[in-house]
C-alpha positions as CSV (number, residue, x, y, z in Angstrom):
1,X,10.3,-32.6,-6.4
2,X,8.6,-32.8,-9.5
3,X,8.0,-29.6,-11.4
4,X,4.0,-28.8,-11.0
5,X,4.4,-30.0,-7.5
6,X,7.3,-27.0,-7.5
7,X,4.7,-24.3,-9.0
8,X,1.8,-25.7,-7.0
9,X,3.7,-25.4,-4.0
10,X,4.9,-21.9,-4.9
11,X,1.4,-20.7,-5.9
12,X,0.2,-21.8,-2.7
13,X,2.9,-19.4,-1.0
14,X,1.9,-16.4,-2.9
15,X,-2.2,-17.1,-2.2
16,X,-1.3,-17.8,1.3
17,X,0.9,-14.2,1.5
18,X,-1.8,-12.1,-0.7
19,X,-5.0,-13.5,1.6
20,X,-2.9,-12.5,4.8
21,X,-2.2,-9.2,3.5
22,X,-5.2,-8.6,2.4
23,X,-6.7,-9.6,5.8
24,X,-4.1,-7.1,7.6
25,X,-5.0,-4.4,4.5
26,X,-8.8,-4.7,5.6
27,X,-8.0,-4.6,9.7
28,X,-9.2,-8.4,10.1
29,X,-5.8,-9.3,11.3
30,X,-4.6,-6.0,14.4
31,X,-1.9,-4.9,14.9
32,X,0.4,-7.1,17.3
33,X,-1.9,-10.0,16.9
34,X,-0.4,-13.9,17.2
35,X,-1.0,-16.8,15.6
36,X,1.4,-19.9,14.7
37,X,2.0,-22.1,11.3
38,X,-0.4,-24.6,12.5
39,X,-3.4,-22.1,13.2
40,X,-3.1,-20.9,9.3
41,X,-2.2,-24.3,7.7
42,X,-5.6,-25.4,9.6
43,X,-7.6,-22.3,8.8
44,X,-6.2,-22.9,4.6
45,X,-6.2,-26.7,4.8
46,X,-3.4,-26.7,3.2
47,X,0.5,-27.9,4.6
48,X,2.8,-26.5,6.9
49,X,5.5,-25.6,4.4
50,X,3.9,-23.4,1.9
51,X,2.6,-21.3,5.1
52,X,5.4,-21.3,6.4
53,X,7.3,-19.6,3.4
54,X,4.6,-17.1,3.1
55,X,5.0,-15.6,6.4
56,X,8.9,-15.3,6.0
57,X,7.4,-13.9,3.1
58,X,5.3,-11.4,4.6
59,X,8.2,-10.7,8.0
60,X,10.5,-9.4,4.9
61,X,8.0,-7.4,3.7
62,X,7.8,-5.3,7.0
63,X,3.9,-6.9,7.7
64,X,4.8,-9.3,10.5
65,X,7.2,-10.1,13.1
66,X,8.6,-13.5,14.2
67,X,9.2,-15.0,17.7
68,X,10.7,-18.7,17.7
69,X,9.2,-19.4,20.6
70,X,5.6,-18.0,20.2
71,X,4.9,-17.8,16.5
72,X,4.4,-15.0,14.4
73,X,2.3,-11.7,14.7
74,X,1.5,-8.3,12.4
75,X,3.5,-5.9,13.1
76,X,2.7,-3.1,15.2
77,X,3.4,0.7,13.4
78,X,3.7,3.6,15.4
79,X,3.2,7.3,14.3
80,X,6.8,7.7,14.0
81,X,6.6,4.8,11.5
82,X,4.1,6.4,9.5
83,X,5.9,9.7,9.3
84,X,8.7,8.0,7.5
85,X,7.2,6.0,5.6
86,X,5.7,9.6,4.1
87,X,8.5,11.7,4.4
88,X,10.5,8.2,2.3
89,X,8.2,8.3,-0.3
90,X,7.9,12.2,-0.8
91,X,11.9,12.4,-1.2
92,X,11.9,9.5,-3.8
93,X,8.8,10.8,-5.8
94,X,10.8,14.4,-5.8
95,X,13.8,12.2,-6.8
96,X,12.2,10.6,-9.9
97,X,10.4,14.0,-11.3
98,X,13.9,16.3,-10.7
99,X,15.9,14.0,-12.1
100,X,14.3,13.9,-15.6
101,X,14.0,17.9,-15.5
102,X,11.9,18.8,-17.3
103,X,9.8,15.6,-17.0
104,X,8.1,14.9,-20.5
105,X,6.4,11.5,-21.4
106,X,6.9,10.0,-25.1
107,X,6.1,12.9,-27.9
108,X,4.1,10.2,-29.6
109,X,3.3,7.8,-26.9
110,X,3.7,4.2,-28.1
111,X,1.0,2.1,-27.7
112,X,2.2,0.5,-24.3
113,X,2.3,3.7,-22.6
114,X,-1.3,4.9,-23.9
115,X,-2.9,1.4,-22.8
116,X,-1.2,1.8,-19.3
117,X,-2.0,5.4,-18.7
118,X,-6.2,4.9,-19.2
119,X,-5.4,1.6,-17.2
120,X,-4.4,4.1,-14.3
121,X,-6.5,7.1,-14.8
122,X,-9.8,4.2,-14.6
123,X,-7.9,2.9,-11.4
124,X,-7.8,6.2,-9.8
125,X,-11.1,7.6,-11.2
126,X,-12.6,4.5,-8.8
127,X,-10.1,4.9,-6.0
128,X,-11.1,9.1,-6.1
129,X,-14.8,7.9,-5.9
130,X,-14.3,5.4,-2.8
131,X,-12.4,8.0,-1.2
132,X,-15.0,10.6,-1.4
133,X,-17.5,7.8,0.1
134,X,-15.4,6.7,2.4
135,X,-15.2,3.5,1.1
136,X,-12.5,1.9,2.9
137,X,-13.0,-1.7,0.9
138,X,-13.1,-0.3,-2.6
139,X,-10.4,2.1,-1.8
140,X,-7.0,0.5,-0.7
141,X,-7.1,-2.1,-3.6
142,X,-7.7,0.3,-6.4
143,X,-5.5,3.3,-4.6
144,X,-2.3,0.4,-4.3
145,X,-3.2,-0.7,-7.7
146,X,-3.1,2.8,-9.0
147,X,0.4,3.3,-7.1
148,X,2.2,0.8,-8.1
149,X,1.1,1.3,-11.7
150,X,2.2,4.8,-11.9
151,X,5.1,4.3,-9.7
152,X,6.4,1.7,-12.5
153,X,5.3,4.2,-15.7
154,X,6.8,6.9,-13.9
155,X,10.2,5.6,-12.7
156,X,10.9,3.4,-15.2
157,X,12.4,1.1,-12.6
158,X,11.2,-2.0,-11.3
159,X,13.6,-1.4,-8.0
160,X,12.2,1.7,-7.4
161,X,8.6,0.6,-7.9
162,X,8.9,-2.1,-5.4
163,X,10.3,0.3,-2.8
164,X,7.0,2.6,-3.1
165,X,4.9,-0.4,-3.2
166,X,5.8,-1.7,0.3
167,X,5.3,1.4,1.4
168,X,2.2,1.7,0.3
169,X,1.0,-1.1,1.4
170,X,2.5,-0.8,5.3
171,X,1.2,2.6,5.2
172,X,-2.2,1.7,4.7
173,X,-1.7,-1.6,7.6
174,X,-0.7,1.1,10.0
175,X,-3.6,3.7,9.1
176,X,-6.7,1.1,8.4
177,X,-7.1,0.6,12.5
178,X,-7.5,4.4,12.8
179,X,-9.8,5.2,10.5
180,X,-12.5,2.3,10.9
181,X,-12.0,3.5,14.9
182,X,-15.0,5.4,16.1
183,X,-12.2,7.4,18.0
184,X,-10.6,8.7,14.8
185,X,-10.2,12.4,14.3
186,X,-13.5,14.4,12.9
187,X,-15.7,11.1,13.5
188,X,-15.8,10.6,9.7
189,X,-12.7,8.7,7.6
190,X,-13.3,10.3,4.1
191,X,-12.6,13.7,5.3
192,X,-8.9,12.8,5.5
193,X,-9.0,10.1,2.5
194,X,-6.9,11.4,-0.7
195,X,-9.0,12.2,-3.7
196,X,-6.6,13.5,-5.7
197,X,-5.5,10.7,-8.1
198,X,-6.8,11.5,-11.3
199,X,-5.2,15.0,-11.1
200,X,-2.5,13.6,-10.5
201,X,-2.1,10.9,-13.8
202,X,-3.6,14.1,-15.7
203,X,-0.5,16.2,-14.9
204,X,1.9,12.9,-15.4
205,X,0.3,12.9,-18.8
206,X,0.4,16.4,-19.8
207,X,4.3,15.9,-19.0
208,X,4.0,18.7,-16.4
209,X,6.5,17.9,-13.4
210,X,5.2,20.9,-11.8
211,X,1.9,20.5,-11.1
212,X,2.6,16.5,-10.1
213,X,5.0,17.3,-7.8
214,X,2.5,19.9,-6.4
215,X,0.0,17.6,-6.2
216,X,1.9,14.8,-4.1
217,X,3.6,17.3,-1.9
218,X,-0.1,18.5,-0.9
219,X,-0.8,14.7,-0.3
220,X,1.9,14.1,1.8
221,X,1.3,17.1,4.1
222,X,-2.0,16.2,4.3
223,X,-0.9,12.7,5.4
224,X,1.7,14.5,8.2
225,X,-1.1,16.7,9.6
226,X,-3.4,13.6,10.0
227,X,-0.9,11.9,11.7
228,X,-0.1,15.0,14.6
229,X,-3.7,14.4,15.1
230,X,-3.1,11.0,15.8
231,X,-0.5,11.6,18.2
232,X,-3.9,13.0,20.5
233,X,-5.6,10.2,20.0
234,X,-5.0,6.6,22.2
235,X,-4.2,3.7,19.9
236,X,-6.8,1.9,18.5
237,X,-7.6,-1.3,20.6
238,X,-8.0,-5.0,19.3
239,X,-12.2,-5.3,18.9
C-alpha cells in the first residue's frame, strides 16, 4: 500500500476510536450496548477495515468488549470497577510525589515547563468552572485534558502517564450514566463533581508535595464515598 494511503488509513482509525470514545465519554453509546463493524462503517461511510482496527483499538483500551459471534459492545463497569480504578490511581499518584521526596519543580523553570504549567492551570481553571455548573459536556474534556497534562509534567514518564490516562477516561465511562440519571444521589451532579484542580497545579507549582498529595487524597475519598452511595442506587437503565 502506498504511503498516504497507509496514513490515511491510520488517521481514519484514530478518528473512528476518538468519536466512539467520545460518544461513550458523553453517555450516547450505554453501557453493554451492541453494535457490529458494518453498523459503524455505515454510520462513518467509510470501510470496514479502518473500523475494524479502531474497535480492537478501543477493546484494548478497557472501553468495549468483543463477541465473534455478535459484534462488539461498551463495556459494562461495575462499582467494584470504579473503586479500583480510584484506589489504582491514588497508590501511583502517592508513588510519583514520595518518590522524589521532597518533590520540587525546576529552581528556574525552563521555558517548556512554564508554557505547560499555565497550559494546565487554564485547563483546570475551566474544568473547576464546569464542575461547579455542573457542566457535564465542558467538564470531562478539559478535566482528561488537564490529567493527562499534569500526569505527564508530573511523572516525567510517558508509561506512567498513559496508565492514569485510561483510567481516567474508563472512570468517567463508568460514572457519566450515573450522574446524567435523574436517580443519582442528591438529585443534582455538581455536588459530587471535583473542583479542586487549580489548587491542585498551584501546590505542584509551588513544589509542595504535601499539600498535592492532600489535595488528591481528599479527591479520591470523595470519589469512594460517591460510589457506597452508588451501591444504593439500581443501575442506570439504557433510555
Amino acid at each position: 500500500m502506498p504511503v498516504g494511503g497507509a496514513v490515511t488509513r491510520n488517521t481514519l482509525r484514530r478518528q473512528i476510536a476518538d468519536a466512539l470514545r467520545d460518544e461513550a465519554l458523553a453517555g450516547r453509546l450505554r453501557p453493554g450496548e451492541e453494535f457490529t463493524v458494518k453498523q459503524i462503517a455505515e454510520q462513518y461511510g467509510v470501510s470496514a477495515t479502518p473500523v475494524r482496527e479502531a474497535l480492537v483499538d478501543l477493546c484494548a483500551q478497557g472501553l468495549l468488549d468483543s463477541d465473534h459471534h455478535r459484534g462488539f459492545h461498551v463495556h459494562e463497569f461495575s462499582v467494584d470497577d470504579y473503586r479500583g480504578m480510584v484506589n489504582a490511581r491514588m497508590l501511583v499518584v502517592d508513588g510519583i510525589f514520595r518518590s522524589r521526596t521532597p518533590y520540587t519543580p525546576p529552581v528556574e523553570p525552563d521555558l517548556s515547563y512554564g508554557v505547560a504549567l499555565v497550559s494546565i492551570r487554564r485547563r483546570g481553571e475551566a474544568a473547576a468552572r464546569a464542575a461547579r455548573a455542573g457542566d457535564l459536556d465542558v467538564l470531562i474534556g478539559y478535566d482528561i485534558r488537564y490529567w493527562h497534562e499534569l500526569g505527564r509534567l508530573v511523572a516525567d514518564n510517558d508509561y506512567i502517564a498513559a496508565f492514569l490516562h485510561r483510567l481516567r477516561v474508563q472512570a468517567w465511562v463508568f460514572s457519566v450514566p450515573y450522574l446524567r440519571s435523574a436517580r443519582h444521589p442528591e438529585g443534582h451532579p455538581e455536588g459530587w463533581l471535583w473542583s479542586g484542580h487549580v489548587g491542585l497545579v498551584d501546590a505542584v507549582t509551588r513544589g509542595d508535595a504535601d499539600s498535592a498529595v492532600a489535595i488528591v487524597r481528599d479527591y479520591n475519598a470523595r470519589s469512594l464515598d460517591w460510589a457506597d452511595r452508588l451501591d444504593r442506587l439500581p443501575k442506570p437503565g439504557r433510555d
